[in-house]
C-alpha positions in Angstrom: 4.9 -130.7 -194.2 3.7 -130.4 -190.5 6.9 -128.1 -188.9 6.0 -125.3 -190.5 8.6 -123.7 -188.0 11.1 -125.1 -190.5 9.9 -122.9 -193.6 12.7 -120.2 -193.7 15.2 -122.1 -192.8 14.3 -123.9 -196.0 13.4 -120.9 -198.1 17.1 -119.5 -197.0 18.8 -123.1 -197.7 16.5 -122.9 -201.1 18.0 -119.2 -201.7 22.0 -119.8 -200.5 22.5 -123.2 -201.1 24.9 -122.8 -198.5 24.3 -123.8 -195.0 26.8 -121.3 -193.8 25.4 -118.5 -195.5 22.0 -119.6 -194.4 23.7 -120.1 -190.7 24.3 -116.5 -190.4 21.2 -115.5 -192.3 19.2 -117.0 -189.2 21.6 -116.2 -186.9 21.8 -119.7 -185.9 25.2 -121.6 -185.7 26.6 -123.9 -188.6 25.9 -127.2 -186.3 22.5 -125.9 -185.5 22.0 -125.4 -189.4 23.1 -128.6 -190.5 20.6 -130.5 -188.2 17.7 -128.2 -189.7 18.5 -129.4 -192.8 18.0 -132.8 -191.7 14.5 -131.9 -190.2 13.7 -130.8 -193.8 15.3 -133.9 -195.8 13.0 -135.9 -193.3 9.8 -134.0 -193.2 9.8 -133.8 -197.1 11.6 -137.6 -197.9 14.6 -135.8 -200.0 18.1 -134.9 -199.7 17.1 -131.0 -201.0 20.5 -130.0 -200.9 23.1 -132.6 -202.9 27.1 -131.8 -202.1 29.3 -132.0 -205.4 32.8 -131.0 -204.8 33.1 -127.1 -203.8 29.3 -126.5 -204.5 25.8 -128.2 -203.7 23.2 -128.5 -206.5 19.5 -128.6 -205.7 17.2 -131.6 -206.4 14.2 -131.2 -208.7 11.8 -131.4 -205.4 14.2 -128.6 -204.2 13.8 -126.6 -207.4 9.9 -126.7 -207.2 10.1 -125.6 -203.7 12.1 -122.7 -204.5 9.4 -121.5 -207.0 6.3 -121.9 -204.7 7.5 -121.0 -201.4 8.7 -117.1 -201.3 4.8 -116.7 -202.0 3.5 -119.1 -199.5 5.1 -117.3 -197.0 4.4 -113.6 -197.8 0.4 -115.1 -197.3 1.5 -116.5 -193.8 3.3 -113.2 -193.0 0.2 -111.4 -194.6 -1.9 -113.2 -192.1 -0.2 -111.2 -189.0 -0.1 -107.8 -190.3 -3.3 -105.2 -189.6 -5.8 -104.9 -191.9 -5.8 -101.7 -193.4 -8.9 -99.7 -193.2 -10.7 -97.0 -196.1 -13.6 -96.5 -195.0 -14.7 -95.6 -198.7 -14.5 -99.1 -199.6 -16.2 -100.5 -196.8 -19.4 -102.5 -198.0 -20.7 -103.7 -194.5 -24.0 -103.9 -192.4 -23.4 -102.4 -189.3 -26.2 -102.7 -186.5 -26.7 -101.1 -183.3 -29.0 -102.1 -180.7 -30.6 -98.7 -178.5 -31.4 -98.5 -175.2 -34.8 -96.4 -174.9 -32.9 -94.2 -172.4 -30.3 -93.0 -175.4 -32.0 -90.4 -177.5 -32.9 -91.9 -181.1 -32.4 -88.0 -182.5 -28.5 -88.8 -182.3 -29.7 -91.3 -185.2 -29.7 -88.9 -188.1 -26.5 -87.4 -187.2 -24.6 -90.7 -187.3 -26.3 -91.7 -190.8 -25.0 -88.3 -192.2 -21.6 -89.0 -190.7 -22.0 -92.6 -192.3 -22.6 -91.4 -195.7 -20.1 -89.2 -195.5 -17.2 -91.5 -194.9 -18.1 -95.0 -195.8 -21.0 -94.5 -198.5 -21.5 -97.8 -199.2 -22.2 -99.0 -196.1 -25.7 -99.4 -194.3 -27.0 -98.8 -190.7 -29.8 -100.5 -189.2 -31.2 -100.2 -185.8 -32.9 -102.3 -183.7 -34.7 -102.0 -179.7 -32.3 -102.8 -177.1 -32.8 -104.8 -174.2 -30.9 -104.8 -170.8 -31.7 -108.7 -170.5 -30.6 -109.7 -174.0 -26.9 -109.5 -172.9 -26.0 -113.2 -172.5 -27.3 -113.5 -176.4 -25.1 -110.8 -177.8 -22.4 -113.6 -178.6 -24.7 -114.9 -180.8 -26.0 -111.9 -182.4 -25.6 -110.0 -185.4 -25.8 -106.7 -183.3 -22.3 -104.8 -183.8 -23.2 -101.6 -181.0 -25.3 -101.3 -178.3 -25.8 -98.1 -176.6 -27.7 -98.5 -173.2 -27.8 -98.3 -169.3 -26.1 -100.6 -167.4 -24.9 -101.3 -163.8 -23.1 -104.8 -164.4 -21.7 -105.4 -167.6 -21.1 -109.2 -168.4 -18.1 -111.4 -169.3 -17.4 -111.2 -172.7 -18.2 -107.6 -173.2 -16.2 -104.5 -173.7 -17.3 -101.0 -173.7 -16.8 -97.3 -173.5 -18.5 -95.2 -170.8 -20.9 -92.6 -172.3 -22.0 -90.5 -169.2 -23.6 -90.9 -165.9 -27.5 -89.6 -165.2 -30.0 -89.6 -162.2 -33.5 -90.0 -162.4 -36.2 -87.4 -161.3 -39.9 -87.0 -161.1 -42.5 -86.0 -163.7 -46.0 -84.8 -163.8 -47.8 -82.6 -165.8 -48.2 -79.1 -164.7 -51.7 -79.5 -163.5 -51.0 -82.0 -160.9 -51.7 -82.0 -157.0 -48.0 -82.1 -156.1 -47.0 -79.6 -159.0 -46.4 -76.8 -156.7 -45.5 -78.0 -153.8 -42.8 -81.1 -152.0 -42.9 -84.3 -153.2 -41.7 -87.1 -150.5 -41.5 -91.0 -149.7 -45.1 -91.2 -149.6 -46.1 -89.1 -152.6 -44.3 -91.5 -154.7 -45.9 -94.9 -153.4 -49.2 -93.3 -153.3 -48.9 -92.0 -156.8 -50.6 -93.7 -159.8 -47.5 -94.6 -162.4 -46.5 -94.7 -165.8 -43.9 -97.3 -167.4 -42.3 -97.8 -170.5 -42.9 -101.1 -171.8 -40.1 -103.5 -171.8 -37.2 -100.6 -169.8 -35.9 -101.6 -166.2 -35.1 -98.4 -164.7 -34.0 -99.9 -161.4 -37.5 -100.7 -161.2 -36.6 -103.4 -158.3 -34.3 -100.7 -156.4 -37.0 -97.8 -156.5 -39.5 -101.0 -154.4 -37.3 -101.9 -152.6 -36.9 -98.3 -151.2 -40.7 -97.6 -150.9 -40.4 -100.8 -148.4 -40.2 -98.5 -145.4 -43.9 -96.8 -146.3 -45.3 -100.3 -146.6 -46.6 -99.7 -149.8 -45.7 -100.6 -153.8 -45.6 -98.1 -156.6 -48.9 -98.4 -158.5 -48.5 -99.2 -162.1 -51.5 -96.8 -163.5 -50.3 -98.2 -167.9 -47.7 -99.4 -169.3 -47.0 -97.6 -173.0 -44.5 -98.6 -175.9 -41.9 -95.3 -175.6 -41.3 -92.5 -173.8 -43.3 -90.2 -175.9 -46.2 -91.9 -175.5 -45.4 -91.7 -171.5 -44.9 -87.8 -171.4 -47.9 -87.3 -173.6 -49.9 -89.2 -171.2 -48.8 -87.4 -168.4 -50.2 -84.4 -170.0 -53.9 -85.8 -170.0 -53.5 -87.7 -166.5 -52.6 -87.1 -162.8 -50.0 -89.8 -162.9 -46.0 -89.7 -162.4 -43.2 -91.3 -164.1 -39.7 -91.9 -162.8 -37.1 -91.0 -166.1 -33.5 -89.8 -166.3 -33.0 -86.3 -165.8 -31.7 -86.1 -169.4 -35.2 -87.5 -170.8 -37.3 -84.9 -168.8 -34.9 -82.5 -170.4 -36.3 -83.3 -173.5 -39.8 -82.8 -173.5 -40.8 -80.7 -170.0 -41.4 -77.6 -172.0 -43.1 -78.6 -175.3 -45.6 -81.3 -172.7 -45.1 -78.3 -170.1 -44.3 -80.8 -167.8 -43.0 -80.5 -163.7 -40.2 -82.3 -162.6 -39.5 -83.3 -159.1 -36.1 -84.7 -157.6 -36.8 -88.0 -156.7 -37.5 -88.2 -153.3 -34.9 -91.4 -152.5 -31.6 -91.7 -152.6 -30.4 -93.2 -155.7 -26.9 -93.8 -157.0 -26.1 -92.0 -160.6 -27.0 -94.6 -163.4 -24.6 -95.3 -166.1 -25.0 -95.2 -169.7 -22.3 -97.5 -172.5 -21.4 -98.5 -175.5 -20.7 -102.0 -175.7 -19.9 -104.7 -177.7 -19.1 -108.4 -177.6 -15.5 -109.3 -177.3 -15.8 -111.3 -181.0 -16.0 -107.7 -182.7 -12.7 -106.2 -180.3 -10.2 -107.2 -182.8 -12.4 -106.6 -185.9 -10.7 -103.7 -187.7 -14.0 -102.4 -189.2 -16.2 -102.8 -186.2 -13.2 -100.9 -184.3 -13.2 -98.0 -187.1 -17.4 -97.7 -186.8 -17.3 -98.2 -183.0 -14.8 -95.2 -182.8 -16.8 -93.0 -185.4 -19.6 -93.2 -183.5 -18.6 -93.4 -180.0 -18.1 -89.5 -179.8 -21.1 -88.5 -181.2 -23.3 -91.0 -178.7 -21.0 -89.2 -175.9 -21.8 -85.4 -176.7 -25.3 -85.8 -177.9 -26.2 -87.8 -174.3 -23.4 -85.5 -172.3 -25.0 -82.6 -173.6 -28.5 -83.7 -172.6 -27.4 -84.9 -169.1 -26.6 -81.0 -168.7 -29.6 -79.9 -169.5 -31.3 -82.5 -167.3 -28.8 -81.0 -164.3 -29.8 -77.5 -165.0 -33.5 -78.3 -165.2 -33.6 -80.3 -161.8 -31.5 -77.3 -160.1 -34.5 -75.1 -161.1 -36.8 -77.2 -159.7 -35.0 -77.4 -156.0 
């Protein structure tokens, strides 16, 4: 059979053995009917339905159809209805790729809500980079939360919160206590976190005017090792205003606004458009999502509050 378009006509010829019946069961006319039932005697080579006198008596082909086909087409109706969701019984792998920008202390908070309602699933996390978007089709990475400023085809996404980057420097430096400009920032000696763009190419581009480029003093693996480095050096770091947040009083750290004009940055959670329609991806994606959003919005606050003290 290759119409399938002609299966419930035949499962309601099958069931009436009656093509009027069957008519107004597909509110179809009689004449429209009858040449339905020749589509079917042709796709399946038999008469199906065999007239005798004032009633029609199915043919043994008809008869085996009858049996097999009401369930044949609950499993092709099945196909277009919504998958429906526990969570308890959920027994998936679910990865999420992090930005260095999004705090990992959110992390034990979404494995305790995990545990909590989908027990037998697992979580596993993985380094997140900005450049690694054109292979998300092909990767096993459900999530990733992480700044952005153009976000490819193919990929959808929530919007987590907007940030601006500021200066830091440890308390003992030159420039603690007093302005820092243009040229304080392409004289100064820097530190990077290895592998995180953070506008890198915009903040040179806007030390063009001094005729200078920034100075990269080391490059080190996170931003902890960064801060704590500040502490022992007289270098600087540009970070989000949510990071310095973090650790300016427990490094005892100074923070500067940044002394160019820089749009607000934007942080997401995205995903590629294979996982949109996936019901479980959708139910993790939408656990998550609110607790990535308060845990950074939060911080972003902080970050405000600290660089209005510092102005």
């Amino acid at each position: 059979m290759r119409n399938y378009k002609l299966l419930k006509a035949l499962a309601s010829v099958l069931e009436t053995q009656n093509l009027t019946e069957s008519a107004k069961q597909l509110n179809v006319t009689q004449s429209a009917m009858s040449k339905t039932l020749s589509q079917i005697r042709l796709e399946f080579s038999d008469p199906i339905l065999i007239r005798e006198g004032n009633r029609s008596v199915l043919t043994h082909r008809a008869k085996y159809l009858k049996l097999k086909l009401p369930q044949l087409l609950q499993q092709l109706d099945d196909l277009y209805l919504t998958e429906d969701i526990q969570p308890q019984k959920i027994e998936r792998k679910f990865t999420i790729g992090f930005n260095a920008y999004v705090a990992p202390t959110i992390l034990p908070q979404i494995c305790a809500k995990m545990e909590l309602e989908s027990p037998n699933s697992t979580i596993e996390c993985r380094l997140w980079q900005t450049e690694q978007f054109d292979e998300l089709g092909e990767s096993s990475i459900d999530l990733v939360a992480t700044m952005a400023a153009d976000i490819p085809e193919n990929i959808y996404g929530k919007s987590l919160g907007q940030d601006q980057f500021v200066v830091m420097m440890c308390s003992q430096h030159p420039k603690a206590n007093s302005e820092f400009g243009l040229q304080d920032l392409a004289d100064a000696k820097h530190i990077l976190v290895n592998g995180i763009i953070e506008r890198r190419e915009m903040v040179d581009a806007l030390l063009s005017p001094t005729g200078k480029k920034r100075k990269v003093f080391a490059v080190v693996p996170s931003f902890l090792s960064a801060v704590e480095s500040l502490k022992l050096t007289q270098a600087i770091m540009v970070a989000p205003a949510h990071i310095a947040a973090m650790y300016v009083e427990r490094f005892r750290l100074v923070v500067k606004p940044l002394p160019i004009d820089l749009p607000e940055h934007d942080y997401y959670l995205l995903w590629h458009a294979k996982n949109q329609n996936d019901n479980e991806h959708k139910w993790f994606r939408e656990l998550i999502f609110p607790q990535l959003r308060d845990n950074l919005t939060s911080a972003i606050e902080q970050g405000k509050l600290l660089l209005n003290m510092s102005q």
